[in-house]
C-alpha positions in Angstrom: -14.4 25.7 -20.2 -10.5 24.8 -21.3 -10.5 21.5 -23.4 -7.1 20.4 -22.3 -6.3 16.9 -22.4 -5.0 15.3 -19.6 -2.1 12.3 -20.2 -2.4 9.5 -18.3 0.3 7.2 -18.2 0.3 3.7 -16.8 3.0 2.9 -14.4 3.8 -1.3 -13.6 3.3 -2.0 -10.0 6.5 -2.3 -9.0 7.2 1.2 -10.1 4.4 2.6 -8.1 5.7 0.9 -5.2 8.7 2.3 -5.4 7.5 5.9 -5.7 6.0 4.8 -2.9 8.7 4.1 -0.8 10.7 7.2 -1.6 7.9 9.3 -0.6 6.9 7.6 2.5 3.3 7.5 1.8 1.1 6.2 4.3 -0.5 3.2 2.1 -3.5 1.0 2.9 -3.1 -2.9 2.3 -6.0 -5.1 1.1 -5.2 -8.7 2.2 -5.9 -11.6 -0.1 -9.9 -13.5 1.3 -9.3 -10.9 4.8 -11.9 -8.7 3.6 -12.4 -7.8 7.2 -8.9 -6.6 7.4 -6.9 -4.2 6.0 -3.3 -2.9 6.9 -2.1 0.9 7.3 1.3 2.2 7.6 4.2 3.3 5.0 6.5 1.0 2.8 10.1 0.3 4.3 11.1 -2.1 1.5 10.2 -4.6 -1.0 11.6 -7.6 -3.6 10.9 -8.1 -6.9 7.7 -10.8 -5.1 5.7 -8.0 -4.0 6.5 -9.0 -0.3 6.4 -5.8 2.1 8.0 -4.6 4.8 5.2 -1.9 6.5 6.6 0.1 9.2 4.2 1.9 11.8 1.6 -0.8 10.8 -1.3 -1.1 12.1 -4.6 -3.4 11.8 -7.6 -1.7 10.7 -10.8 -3.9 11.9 -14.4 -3.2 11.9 -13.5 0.4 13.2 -10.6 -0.7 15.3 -6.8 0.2 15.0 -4.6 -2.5 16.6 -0.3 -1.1 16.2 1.3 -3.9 15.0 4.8 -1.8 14.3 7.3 -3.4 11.6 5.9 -6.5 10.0 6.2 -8.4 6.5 3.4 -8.8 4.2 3.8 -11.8 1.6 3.6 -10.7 -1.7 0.7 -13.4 -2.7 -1.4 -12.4 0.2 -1.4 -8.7 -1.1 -4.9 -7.8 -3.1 -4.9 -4.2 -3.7 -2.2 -1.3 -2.3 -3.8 2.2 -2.1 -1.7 5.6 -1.5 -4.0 7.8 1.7 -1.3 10.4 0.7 -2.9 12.9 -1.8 
């Protein structure tokens, strides 16, 4: 077994969001106390607030999918953003 060490580096928030948005990854939003909900679809924008602009949203809901299409998330409702992109 190699023993190669692996750098991690730790990137601010705002950074990550922006990679992102110029790779069109298909993200997963947790919303802030909705811990029924969560929101799927890829980052069209954003301000220096963390609001979002998701494009091909959709609801994700005890199994269900619901298309919302374009739709702003406000920054201080956002828990957790995940990249589904590998």
């Amino acid at each position: 077994m190699s023993s190669k060490s692996i750098k991690r580096t730790n990137l601010p928030p705002i950074n990550l969001i922006f990679k992102y948005l110029q790779q069109q990854s298909l993200v997963t939003v947790w919303l802030y106390e909705q811990n029924e909900y969560r929101i799927q679809g890829k980052i069209q924008g954003f301000d220096e607030f963390m609001n979002l602009v998701i494009d091909e949203a959709e609801e994700l809901s005890q199994g269900k999918r619901t298309s919302l299409g374009r739709l702003l998330l406000k920054g201080d409702s956002i828990t957790l953003i995940s990249s589904l992109d590998v």
